[in-house]
N, C-alpha and C positions, 0 to 999 in steps of 0.2 A: 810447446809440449814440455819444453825444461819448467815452466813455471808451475804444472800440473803435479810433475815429482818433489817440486821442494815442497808444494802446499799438503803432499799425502806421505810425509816422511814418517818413519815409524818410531811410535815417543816411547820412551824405557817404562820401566814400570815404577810406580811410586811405589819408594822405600816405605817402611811403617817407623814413620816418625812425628811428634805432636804437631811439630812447627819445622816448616820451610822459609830461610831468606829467598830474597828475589831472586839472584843469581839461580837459585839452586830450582825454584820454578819455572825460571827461565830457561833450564834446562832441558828439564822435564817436559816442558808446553809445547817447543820450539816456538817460542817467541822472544824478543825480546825485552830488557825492564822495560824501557820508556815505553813499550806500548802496553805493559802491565797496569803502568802506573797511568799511562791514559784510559784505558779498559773501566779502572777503578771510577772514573768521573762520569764514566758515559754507563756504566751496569751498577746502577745499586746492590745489585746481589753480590759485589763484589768488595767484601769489605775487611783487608787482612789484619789483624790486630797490630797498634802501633805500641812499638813500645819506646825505652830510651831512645832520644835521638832523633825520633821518628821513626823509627828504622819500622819495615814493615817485616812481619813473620805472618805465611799464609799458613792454614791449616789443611788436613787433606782433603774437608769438601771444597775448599778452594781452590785447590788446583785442580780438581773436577771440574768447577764450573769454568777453570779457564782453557779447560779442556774443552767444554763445552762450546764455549764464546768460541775458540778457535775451528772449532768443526766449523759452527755455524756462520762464521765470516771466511774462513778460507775455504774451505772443501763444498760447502754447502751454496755457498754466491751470496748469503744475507746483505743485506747493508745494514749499521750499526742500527738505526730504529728497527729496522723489521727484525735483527735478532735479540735487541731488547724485548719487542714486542712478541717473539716465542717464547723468552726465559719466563713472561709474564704469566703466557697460557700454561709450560708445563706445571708448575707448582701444583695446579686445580688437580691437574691430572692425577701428578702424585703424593698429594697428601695424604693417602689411605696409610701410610707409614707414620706419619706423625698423629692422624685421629687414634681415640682410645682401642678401634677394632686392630689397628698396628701395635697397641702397647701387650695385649697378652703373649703375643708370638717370640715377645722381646724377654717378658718374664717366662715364659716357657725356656729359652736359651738361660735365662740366668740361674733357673732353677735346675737346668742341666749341668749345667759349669760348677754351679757349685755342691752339686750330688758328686760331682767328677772331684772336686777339689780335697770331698767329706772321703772316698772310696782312698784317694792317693795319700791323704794323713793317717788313717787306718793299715794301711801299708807298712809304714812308714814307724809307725807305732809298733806295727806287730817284728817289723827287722828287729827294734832294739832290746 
């Protein structure tokens, strides 16, 4: 039963930053590197940018997907193919985000933001 509570522990929330090192997603996942770094070999979808050194910096869909990987191997019972073999099928699922019927909704947001941005310089103008 001890093994049930370490596998469903409660993971903080990702900071909004470009780039995470290992340590610092390792934090965040409850996992540890070496199994990040073994994760990395067995899930193509997991691929942190290397930079000097080799040093890895993940971004924040990927600490999602190791977020992910970790549901589906610890909470969920996977074994490593069978949750390769789900990260495969969701994509299908969700690609409606990346097809062009996702891209208006994203210009809709950008056309708001920056109405937002055009209303706050107007402001801003009119104090001086």
């Amino acid at each position: 039963m001890s093994a049930d509570k370490a596998e469903q522990i409660e993971l903080p929330e990702i900071p909004t930053k470009r780039y995470f090192a290992i340590g610092e997603v390792s934090n965040l996942c409850g996992v540890k590197p070496h199994v990040l770094r073994y994760w990395e070999q067995e899930f193509p979808q997991l691929k942190p940018v290397k930079r000097r050194g080799n040093r890895r910096y993940y971004q924040h869909d990927d600490v999602l997907m190791v977020r992910q990987i970790r549901s589906l191997l610890y909470e969920q019972g996977f074994t490593i193919t069978g949750a390769r073999q789900r990260l495969k099928e969701l994509p299908k699922a969700g690609q409606a985000a990346n097809t062009p019927v996702g891209k208006p909704a994203k210009q809709a947001e950008l056309k708001n933001l920056r109405s937002e941005l055009e209303d706050m310089l107007r402001i801003l103008d009119d104090l001086e």
